[in-house]
Structures are given as structure tokens and as C-alpha cells.
N, C-alpha and C positions, 0 to 999 in steps of 0.2 A: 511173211516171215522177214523180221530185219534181223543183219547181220552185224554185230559188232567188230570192227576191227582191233585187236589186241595188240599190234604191234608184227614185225617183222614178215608180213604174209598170212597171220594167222586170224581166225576170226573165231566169233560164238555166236550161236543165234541168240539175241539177245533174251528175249522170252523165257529162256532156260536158267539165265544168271538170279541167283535168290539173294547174292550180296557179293557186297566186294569190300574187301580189308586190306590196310596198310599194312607193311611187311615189314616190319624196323630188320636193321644188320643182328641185331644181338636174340631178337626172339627168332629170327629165323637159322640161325645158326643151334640153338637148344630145338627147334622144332624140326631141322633137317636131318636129325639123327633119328626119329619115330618115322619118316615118309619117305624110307628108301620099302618099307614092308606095306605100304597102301599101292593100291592095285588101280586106284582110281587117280592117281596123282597127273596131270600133262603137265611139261616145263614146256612153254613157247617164250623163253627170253632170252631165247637163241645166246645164252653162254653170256649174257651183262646180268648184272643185278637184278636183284628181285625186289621190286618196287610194292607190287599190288599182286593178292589172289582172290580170286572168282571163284565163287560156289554156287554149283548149280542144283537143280532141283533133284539130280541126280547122283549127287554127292560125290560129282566129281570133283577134284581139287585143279583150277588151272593155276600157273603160275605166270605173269606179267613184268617186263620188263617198265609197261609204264606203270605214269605214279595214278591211285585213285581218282587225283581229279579229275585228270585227260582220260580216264575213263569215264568215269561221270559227265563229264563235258560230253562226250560222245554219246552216251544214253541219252542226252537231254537232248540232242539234232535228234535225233531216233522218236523222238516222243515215250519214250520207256521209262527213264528218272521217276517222275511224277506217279506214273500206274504201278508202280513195282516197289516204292519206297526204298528204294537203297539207300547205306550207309556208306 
């Protein structure tokens, strides 16, 4: 099992992430009005911006202070990028 680190303490097991999307300020501000009522939503960006969110196979929603790349930069030590195809 690897562990992706997300930022501030927080991690994912990576296996579980089925994609990861940029977060613009303007789409997350129309979409942060629908994801106070999802039951699945974690906010780990500890109170900064919201950079990047992870969707897992379980349709959790996480939310990430870092940006996609440094995310993906991190799958790719992990060996995961490659087998999982993220975006």
C-alpha cells in the first residue's frame, strides 16, 4: 500500500485516487455552493486555497491545497502516474 501525501499531514492511499483536477477560484466558488449537501466531500487544505481535488474510487471528494502537478510529481515517485492514468 503507498501513501500519497496531500499536503499538511494528510495523506491518500494512492490506489484509491481514480483522478485528480485543477480547481480554478471562479469554478470552485459556483461549485462550493452544491458540496456543503455531499456527505462524501474531505477539505485537507487546512484553511488555503484550493488548488487540486482527488477522486477516489469511492467517490469521495478530497479537496487539496497543492497544485495537480506536485501531485502527480508525487504519483510518479510512487510508481502509480503510469498504472492509473491520471489526468
Amino acid at each position: 500500500m503507498k501513501i500519497l501525501r496531500i499536503g499538511f499531514g494528510n495523506a491518500v492511499v494512492s490506489s484509491r485516487i481514480r483522478q485528480i483536477r485543477a480547481v480554478k477560484p471562479s469554478q470552485w466558488r459556483q461549485w462550493r455552493q452544491h458540496t456543503d449537501q455531499m456527505i462524501k466531500l474531505i477539505d485537507a487544505t487546512a484553511g488555503r486555497h484550493t488548488r487540486s481535488m482527488l477522486i477516489t474510487d469511492s467517490g469521495h471528494i478530497i479537496l487539496s491545497s497543492l497544485s495537480p502537478e506536485v501531485l502527480e510529481e508525487r504519483l510518479a515517485e510512487l510508481g502509480e502516474l503510469r498504472e492509473k492514468g491520471h489526468s
